[in-house]
VOGU-3710 file (C-alpha; in Angstrom, 3 decimals, decimal comma):
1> xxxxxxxxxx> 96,115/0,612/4,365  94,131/2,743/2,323  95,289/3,875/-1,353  96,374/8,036/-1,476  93,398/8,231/-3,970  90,962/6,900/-1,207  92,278/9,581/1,151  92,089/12,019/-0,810  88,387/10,873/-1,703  87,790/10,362/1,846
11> xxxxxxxxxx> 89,252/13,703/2,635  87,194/15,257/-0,321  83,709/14,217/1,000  84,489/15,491/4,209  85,001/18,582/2,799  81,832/18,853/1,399  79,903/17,284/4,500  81,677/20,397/6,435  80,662/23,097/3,689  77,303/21,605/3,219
21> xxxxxxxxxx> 76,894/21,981/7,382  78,437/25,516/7,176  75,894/26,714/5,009  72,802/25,033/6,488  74,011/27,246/9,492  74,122/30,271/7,202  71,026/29,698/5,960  69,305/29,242/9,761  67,210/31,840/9,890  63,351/32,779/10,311
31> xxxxxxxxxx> 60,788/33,393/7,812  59,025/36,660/6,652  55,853/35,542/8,800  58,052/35,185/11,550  60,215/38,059/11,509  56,525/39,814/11,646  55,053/38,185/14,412  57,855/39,553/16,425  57,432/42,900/14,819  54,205/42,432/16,287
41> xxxxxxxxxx> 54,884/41,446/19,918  57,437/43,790/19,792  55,293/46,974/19,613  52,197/44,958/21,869  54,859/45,296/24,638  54,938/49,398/24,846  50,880/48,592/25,736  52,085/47,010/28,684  54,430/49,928/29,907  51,657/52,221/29,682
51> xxxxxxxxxx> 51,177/54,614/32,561  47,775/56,644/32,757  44,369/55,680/31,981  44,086/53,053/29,267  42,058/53,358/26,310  39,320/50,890/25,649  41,000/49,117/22,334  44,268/48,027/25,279  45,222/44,378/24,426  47,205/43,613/27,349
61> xxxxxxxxxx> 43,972/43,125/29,484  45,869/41,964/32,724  46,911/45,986/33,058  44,556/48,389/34,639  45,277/52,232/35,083  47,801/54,090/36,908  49,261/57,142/38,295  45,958/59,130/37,213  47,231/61,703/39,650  50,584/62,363/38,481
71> xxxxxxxxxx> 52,005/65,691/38,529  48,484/67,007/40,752  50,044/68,548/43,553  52,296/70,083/41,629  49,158/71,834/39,543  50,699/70,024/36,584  49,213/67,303/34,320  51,891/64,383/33,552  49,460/61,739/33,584  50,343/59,335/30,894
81> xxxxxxxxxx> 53,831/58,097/29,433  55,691/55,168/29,815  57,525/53,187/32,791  60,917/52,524/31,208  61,526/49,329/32,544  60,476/46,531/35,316  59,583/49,581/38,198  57,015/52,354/38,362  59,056/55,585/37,666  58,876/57,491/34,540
91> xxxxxxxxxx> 62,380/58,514/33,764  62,316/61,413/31,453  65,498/60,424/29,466  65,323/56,668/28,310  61,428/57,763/27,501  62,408/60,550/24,997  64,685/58,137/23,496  62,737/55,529/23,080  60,035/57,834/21,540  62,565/58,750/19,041
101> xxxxxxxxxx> 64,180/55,718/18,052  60,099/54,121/17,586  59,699/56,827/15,432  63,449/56,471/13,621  61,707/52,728/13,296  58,642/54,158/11,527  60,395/56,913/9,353  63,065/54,196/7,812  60,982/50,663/7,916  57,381/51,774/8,354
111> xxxxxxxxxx> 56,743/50,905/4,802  57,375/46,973/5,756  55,257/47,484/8,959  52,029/46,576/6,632  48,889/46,064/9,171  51,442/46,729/12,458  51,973/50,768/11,312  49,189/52,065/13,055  49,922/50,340/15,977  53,477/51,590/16,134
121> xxxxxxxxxx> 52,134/55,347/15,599  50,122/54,319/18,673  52,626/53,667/20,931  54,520/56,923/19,603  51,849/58,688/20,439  51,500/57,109/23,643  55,167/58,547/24,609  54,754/62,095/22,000  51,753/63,410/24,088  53,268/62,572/27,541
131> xxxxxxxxxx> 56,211/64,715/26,202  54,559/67,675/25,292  52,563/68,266/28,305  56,129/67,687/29,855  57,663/70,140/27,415  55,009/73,178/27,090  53,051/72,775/30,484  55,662/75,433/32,432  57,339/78,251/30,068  61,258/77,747/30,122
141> xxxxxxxxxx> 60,824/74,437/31,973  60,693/70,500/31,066  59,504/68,358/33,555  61,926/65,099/33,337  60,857/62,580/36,303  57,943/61,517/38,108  58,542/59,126/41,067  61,220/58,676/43,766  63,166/55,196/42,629  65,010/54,968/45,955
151> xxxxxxxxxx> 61,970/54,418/47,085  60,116/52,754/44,460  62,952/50,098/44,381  62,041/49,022/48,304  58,819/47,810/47,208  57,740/45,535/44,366  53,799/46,372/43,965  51,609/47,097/40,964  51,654/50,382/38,961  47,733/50,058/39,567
161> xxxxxxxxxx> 48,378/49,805/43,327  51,534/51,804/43,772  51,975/54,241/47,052  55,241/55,237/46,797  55,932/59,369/46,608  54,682/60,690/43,096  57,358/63,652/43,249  57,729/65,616/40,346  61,573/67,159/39,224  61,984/69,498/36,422
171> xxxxxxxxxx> 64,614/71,241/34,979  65,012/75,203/33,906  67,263/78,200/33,966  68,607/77,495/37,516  68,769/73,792/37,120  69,621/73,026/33,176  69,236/69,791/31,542  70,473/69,941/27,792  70,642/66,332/27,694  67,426/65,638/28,611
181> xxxxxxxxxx> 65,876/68,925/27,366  67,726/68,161/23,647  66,876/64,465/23,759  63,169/65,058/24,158  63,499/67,939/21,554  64,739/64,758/19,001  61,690/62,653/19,739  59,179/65,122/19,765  61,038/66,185/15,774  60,940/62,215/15,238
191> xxxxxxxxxx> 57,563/61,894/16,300  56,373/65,231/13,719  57,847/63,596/10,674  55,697/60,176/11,759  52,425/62,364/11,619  52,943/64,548/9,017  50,872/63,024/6,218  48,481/61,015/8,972  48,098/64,266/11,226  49,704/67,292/9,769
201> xxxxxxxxxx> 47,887/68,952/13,021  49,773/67,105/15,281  53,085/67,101/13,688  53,176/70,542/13,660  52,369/70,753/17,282  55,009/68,459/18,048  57,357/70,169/15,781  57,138/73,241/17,399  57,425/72,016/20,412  60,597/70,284/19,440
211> xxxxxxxxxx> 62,068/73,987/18,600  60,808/75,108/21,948  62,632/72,810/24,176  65,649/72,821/21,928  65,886/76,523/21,986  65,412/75,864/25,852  68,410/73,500/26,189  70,624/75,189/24,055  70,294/78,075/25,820  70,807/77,030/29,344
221> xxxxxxxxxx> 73,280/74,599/28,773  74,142/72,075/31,708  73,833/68,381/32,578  70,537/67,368/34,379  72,561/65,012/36,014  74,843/67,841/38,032  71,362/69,361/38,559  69,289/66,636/39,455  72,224/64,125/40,843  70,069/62,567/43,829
231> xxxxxxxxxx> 67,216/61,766/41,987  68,589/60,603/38,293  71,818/58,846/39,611  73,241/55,888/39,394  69,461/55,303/36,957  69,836/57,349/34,102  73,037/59,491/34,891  73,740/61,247/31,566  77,630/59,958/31,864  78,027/61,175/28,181
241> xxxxxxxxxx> 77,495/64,475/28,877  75,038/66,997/26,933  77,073/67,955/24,034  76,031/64,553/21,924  72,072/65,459/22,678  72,498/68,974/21,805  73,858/67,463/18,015  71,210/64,705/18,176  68,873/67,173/18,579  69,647/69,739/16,185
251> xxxxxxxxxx> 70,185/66,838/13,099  66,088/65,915/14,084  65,027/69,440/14,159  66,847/69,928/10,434  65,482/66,843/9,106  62,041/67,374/10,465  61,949/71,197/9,558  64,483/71,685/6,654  64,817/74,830/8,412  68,409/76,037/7,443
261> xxxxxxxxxx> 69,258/77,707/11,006  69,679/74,761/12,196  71,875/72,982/9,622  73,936/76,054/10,435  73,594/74,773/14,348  75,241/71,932/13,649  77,598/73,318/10,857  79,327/75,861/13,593  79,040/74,079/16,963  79,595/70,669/15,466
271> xxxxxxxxxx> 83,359/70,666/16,199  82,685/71,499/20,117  79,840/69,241/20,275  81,451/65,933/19,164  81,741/65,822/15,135  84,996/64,917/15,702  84,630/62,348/18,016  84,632/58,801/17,782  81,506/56,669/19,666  81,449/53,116/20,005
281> xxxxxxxxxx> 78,203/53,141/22,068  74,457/53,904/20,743  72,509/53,985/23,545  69,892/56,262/26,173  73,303/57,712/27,269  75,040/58,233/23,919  73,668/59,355/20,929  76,860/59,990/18,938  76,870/56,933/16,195  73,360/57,529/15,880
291> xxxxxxxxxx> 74,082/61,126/15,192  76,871/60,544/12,635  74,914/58,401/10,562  71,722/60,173/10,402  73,856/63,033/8,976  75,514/60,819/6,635  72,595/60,423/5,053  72,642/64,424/3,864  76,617/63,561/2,588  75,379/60,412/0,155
301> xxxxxxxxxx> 72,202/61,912/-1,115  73,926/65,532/-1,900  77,543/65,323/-1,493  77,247/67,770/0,631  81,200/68,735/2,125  80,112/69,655/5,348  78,512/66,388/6,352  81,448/64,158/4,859  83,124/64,400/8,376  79,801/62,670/9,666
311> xxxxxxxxxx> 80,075/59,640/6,933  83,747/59,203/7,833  82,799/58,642/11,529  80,027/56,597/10,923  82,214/54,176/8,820  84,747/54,149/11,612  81,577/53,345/13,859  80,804/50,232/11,033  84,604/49,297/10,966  83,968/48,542/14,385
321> xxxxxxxxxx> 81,392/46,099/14,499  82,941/43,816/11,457  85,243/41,130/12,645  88,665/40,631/10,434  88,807/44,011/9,415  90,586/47,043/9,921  89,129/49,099/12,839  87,152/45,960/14,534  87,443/46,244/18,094  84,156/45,036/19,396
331> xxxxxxxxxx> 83,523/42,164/21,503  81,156/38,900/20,303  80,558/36,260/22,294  81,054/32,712/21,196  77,698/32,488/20,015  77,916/35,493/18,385  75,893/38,258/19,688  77,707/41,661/20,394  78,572/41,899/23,725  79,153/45,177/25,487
341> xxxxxxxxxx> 77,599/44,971/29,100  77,240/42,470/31,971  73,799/44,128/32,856  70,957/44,880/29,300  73,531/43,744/27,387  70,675/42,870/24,683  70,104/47,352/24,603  73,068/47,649/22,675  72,174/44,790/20,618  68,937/45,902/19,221
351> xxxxxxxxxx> 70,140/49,587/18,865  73,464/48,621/17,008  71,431/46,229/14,518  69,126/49,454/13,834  71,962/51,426/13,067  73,285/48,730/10,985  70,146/48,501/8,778  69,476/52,176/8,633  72,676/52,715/6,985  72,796/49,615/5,070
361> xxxxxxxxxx> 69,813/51,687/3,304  71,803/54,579/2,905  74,088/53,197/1,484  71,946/50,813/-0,967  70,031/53,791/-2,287  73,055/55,579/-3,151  75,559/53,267/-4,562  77,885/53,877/-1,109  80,004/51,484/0,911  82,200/51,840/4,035
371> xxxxxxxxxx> 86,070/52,035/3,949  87,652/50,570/6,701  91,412/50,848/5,702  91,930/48,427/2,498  88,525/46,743/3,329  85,126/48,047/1,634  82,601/46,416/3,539  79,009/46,816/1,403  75,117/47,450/2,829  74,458/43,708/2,451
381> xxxxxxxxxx> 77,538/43,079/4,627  75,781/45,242/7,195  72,533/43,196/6,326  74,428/39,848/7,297  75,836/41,007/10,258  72,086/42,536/12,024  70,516/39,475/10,629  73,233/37,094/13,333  72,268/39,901/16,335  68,409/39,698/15,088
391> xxxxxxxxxx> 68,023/36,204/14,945  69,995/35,593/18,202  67,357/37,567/20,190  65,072/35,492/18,195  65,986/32,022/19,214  69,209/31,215/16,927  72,061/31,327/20,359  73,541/28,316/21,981  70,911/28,474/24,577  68,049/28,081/21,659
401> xxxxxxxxxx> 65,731/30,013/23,614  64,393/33,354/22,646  64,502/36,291/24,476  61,473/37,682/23,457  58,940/37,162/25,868  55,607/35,154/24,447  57,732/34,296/20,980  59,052/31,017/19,821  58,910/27,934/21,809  61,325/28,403/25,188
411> xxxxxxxxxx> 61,178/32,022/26,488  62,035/33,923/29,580  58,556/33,839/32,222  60,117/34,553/35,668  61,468/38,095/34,322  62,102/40,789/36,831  58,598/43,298/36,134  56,205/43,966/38,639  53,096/44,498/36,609  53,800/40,825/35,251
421> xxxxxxxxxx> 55,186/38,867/38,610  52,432/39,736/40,609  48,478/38,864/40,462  46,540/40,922/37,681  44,173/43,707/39,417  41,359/42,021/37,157  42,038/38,747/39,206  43,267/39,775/42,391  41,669/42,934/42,942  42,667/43,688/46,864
431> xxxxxxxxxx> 45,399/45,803/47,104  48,914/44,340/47,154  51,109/46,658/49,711  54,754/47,548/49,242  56,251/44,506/51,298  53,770/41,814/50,297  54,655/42,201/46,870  58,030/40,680/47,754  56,609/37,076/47,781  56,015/37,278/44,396
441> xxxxxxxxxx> 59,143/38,431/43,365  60,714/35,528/45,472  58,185/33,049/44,104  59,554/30,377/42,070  56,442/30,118/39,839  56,482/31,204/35,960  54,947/35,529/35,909  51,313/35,285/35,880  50,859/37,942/33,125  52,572/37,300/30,135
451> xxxxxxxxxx> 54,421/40,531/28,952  54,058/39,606/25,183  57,069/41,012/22,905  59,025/42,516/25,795  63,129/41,679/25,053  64,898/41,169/28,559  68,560/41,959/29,727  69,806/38,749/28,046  72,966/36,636/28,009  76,124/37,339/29,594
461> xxxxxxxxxx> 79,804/37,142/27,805  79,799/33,352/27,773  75,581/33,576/26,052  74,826/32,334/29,705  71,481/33,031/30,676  69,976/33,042/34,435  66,022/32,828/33,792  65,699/34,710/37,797  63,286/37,555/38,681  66,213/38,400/40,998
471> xxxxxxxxxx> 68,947/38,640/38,324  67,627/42,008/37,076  70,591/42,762/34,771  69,466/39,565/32,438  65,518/39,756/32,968  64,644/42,907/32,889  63,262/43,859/29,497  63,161/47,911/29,271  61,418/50,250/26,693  64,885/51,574/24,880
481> xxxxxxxxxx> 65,500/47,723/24,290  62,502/47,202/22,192  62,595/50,685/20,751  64,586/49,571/17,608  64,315/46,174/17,268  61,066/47,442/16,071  62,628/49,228/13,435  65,045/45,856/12,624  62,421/43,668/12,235  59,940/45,279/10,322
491> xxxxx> 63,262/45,189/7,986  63,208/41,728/7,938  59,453/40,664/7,944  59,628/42,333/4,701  62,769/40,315/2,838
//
């Protein structure tokens, strides 16, 4: 038998084995050159999302254009924009929020973008012009949908060959859309402050088109989904409700402007329009933790009264996220990624992580921290905790794959995207009908075109992963999903 001293000694190196293996996994992470290169793939994706006629500098060869005639027999130009995910339908609400969280990206990490920032003001740009002809093509109108995705979903065909009904919806007086209307009125504000040094011309263009279509949803206030229910339901439903665009909107409109009418906006109609209420949830649907700590910003730079409200909810929206504290009530899976949604469940991921960064600055630049009952939880605690959902996507899950397409060793290649299951037009240029397609979604083969930086659906509860064309609610990668990890890892390219 061994002497108590041995134990102990025993015991003791153990200890230290188990420490020194604890912090190797802390320290698991990628480098700066790393963190880029998916900065980079992350923004190549949007190129191959692109609807309309493609410019001659396009990098994503294996795409050709598409829907050149969209919005024509409605005597309308929408040619251009982005399909928001795996189909061929350009779905006015996920697009305008993508456009502004790629700008959000720009405006709060473009400075660690180095030679990727005119590339991201590309794909911005991409989105910001579709959404002004959308906006100012029709007085007192916003057009908010081209294509019919009943029936785009009973086919599985190229963008460059697509057949399906082109129909145009809009919304106006008669049929209001606030949320959509006040959403695109945020990106197109977004999108101004990107521009204003580079293009003052075009921010202001976009600028006052942001006032436009705010004005516009303000004052025909409604949900496009009561007035559009066939068409934009179960898709993009707007289940939230307007009131948290209408906010969203008028925050980007003040910060882009400074114009003080509408700091009044959201000083009076605040309390109707959700100031007061708690959201879990950033997301195409819900833009109310995003709202709360944009406005926080204006409370820890000034100490401004009236936007204290907005830094209390944001902290309860931090309190949230961080296990062992007061106020946690999210769900991680064992591996450690947040886990909110059997189908995109990686959406929520990249947005939260923004969020978590963007405030982590906010709170670094002006000596702020969240209270979460007794617990103070700093900006490098927030730091830690996007690094884990970053690096997850990355590669660092129990699966040790990343799910980033074209990144890191072992990625997704049968994902569930048309454009990149079937044959490139450049190498198969016959037309593909509506049915054939189908034997390429079926196919067991890897994609043919490689969608480089596109993030798919991901891992379920369990960080179960089904690599499936078929299993759209883990491989589809979508444009709102890539939207701010942008912004996340230009963060951490540059640390």
């Amino acid at each position: 038998m061994a002497s108590t001293s041995t134990n102990t000694l025993c015991l003791h190196f153990l200890l230290m084995l188990l420490l020194c293996s604890f912090n190797l996994q802390l320290s698991f992470g990628f480098s700066s050159q790393e963190y880029h290169e998916a900065l980079e793939k992350s923004i190549l994706f949007f190129e191959g999302q692109r609807s309309g006629r493609l410019p001659s500098n396009q990098r994503l060869t294996w795409r050709g254009d598409s829907g050149l005639s969209d919005g024509s027999s409605y005597h309308v130009d929408l040619v251009g924009g982005y399909y928001d995910a795996g189909d061929n339908v350009k779905f006015g609400l996920p697009m305008a929020f993508t456009t502004t969280l790629l700008a959000w990206s720009v405006i709060e990490f473009g400075n660690s973008m180095h030679d990727q920032i005119d590339n991201a003001r590309e794909a911005i740009r991409w989105s910001a012009d579709y959404l002004l002809k959308a906006a100012t093509t029709t007085p007192d109108t916003l057009y908010v949908q081209v294509g019919e995705p009943n029936l785009d979903h009973r086919c599985w065909e190229r963008p460059e060959d697509m057949d399906t009904p082109r129909n145009v919806y809009k919304v106006s007086p008669q049929n209001p859309g606030s949320d959509v209307a006040a959403e695109t009125a945020a990106a197109l504000a977004a999108s101004s402050l990107v521009f204003k040094d580079s293009d003052p011309a075009y921010s202001s263009k976009l600028l006052q088109a942001a006032i436009n279509v705010f004005n516009f949803a303000d004052r025909y206030r409604g949900s496009y989904s009561d007035s559009l229910n066939s068409i934009v339901c179960p898709f993009y439903c707007s289940y939230s409700g307007y009131h948290d665009e209408l906010l969203w909107g008028a925050s980007w409109i003040y910060k882009a402007s400074g114009i003080n009418s509408y700091m009044e906006f959201i000083q009076s109609n605040g309390h109707i329009l959700g100031a007061d209420d708690d959201g879990y949830t950033f997301s195409w649907d819900d833009k109310r933790p995003g709202t709360k700590i944009l406005l926080s910003k204006e409370f820890l730079e000034k100490n401004s009264e009236e936007f204290q409200l907005y830094k209390a909810h944001a902290d309860n929206y931090i309190c949230s996220l961080v296990p062992g504290i007061p106020g946690f009530q999210a769900q991680y899976t064992p591996g450690g990624v947040l886990y909110k949604d059997s189908s995109s469940d990686l959406q929520y991921v990249t947005s939260t992580s923004f969020l978590l960064l963007t405030y982590a600055k906010y709170l670094n630049s002006n000596g702020g921290y969240v209270t979460c009952g007794t617990s103070r939880v700093t900006g490098q605690n927030l730091i830690n905790l996007a690094k884990k959902q970053v690096d997850y996507i990355l590669g660092d899950n129990p699966k040790e794959m990343s799910y980033m397409v074209g990144f890191g060793e072992r990625y997704p290649n049968h994902i569930h995207h048309r454009g990149s299951s079937l044959p490139s037009i450049h190498q198969k240029p016959e037309k593909i009908s509506c049915n054939d397609g189908f034997q390429y979604l079926n196919s067991g083969s890897p994609n043919p075109n490689v969608l480089v930086g596109a993030v798919v659906g991901g891992p379920d509860s369990s960080d179960n992963f089904s690599d499936n064309r078929n299993n759209y609610q883990q491989s589809e990668p979508a444009t709102y999903i890539n939207a701010p990890f942008v912004g996340a890892l230009a963060f951490f390219s540059a640390r």
